[in-house]
C-alpha positions as CSV (number, residue, x, y, z in Angstrom):
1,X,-20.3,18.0,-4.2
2,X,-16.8,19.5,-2.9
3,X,-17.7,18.4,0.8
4,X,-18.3,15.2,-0.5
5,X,-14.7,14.8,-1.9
6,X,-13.4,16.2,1.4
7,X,-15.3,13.5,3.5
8,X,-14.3,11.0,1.4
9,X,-10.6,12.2,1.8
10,X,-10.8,12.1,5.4
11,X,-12.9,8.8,5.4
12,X,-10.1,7.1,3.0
13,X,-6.9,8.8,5.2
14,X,-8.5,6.9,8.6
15,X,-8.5,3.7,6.4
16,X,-4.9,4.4,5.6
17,X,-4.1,3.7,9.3
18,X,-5.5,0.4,10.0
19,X,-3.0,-1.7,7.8
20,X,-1.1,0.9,9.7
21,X,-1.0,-1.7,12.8
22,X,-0.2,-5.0,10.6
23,X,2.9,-3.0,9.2
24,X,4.1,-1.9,12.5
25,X,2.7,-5.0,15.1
26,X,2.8,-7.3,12.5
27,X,3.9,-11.3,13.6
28,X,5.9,-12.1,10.4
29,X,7.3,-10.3,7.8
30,X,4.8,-11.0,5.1
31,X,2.1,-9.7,7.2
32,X,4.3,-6.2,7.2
33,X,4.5,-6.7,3.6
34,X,0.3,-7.4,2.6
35,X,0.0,-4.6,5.4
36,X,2.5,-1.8,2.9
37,X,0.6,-3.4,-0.1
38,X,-3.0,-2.1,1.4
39,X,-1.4,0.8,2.4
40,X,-0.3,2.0,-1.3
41,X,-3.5,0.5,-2.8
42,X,-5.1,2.8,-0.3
43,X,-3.3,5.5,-0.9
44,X,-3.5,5.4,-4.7
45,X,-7.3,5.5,-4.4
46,X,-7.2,8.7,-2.5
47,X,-4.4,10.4,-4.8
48,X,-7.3,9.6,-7.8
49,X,-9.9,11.2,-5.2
50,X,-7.7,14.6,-5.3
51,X,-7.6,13.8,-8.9
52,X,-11.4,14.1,-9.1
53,X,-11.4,17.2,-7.1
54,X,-9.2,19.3,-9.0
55,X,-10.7,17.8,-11.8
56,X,-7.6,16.2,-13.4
57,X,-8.1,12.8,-13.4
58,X,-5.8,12.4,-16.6
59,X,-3.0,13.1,-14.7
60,X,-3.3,11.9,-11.7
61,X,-4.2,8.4,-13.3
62,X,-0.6,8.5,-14.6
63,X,0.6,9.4,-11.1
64,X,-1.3,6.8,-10.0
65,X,-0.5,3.9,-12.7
66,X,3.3,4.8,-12.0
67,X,3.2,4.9,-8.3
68,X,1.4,1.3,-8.6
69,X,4.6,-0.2,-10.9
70,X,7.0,0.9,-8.0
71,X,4.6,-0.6,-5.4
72,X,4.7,-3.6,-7.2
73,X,8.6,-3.5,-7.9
74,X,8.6,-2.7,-4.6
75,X,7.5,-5.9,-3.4
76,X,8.9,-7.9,-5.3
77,X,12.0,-6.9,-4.5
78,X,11.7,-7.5,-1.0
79,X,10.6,-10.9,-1.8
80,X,14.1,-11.7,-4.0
81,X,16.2,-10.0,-0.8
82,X,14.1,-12.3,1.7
83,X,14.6,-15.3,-1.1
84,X,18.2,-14.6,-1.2
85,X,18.9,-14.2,2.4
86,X,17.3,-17.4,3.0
87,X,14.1,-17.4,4.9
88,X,11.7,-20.4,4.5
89,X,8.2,-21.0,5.2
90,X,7.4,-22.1,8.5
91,X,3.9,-23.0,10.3
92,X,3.9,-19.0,11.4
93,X,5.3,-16.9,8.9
94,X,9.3,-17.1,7.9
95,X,12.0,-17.8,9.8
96,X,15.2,-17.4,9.0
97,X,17.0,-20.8,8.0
């Protein structure tokens, strides 16, 4: 049953990296923003996974729920500072006005 958990870990850590690309190559800025947003969903996934395995799932959901409230703070944030500096939405992404 362990092993399992390990390959699971390993299995979920290669996912990790192919949002990876979209953050890093990504065309427009939302892309590198959906891309962090898999990357965290991802990642909270795999921090309930070590949760399992050291069988304390109680407190690594709180770990979990609370790291999921700054993701989403997170992105909405960067959504008021792209508001405010005054991109709009253009045929490929946003452009800067």
């Amino acid at each position: 049953m362990g092993n399992y958990f390990i390959y699971l870990s390993v299995v979920l850590s290669i996912i990790i990296f192919v949002p990876l690309y979209r953050v890093l190559a990504g065309p427009t800025i939302c892309d590198r923003i959906l891309g962090a947003g898999a990357i965290a969903t991802k990642t909270m996934v795999l921090i309930l996974v070590i949760g399992l395995v050291f069988n304390r799932l109680d407190m690594f959901i709180d770990i979990t729920l609370a790291y999921a409230v700054l993701n989403f703070i997170g992105t909405i944030a960067i959504a008021k500072y792209l508001d405010i500096l005054g991109f709009k939405k253009e045929k490929r992404g946003y452009k800067k006005k």
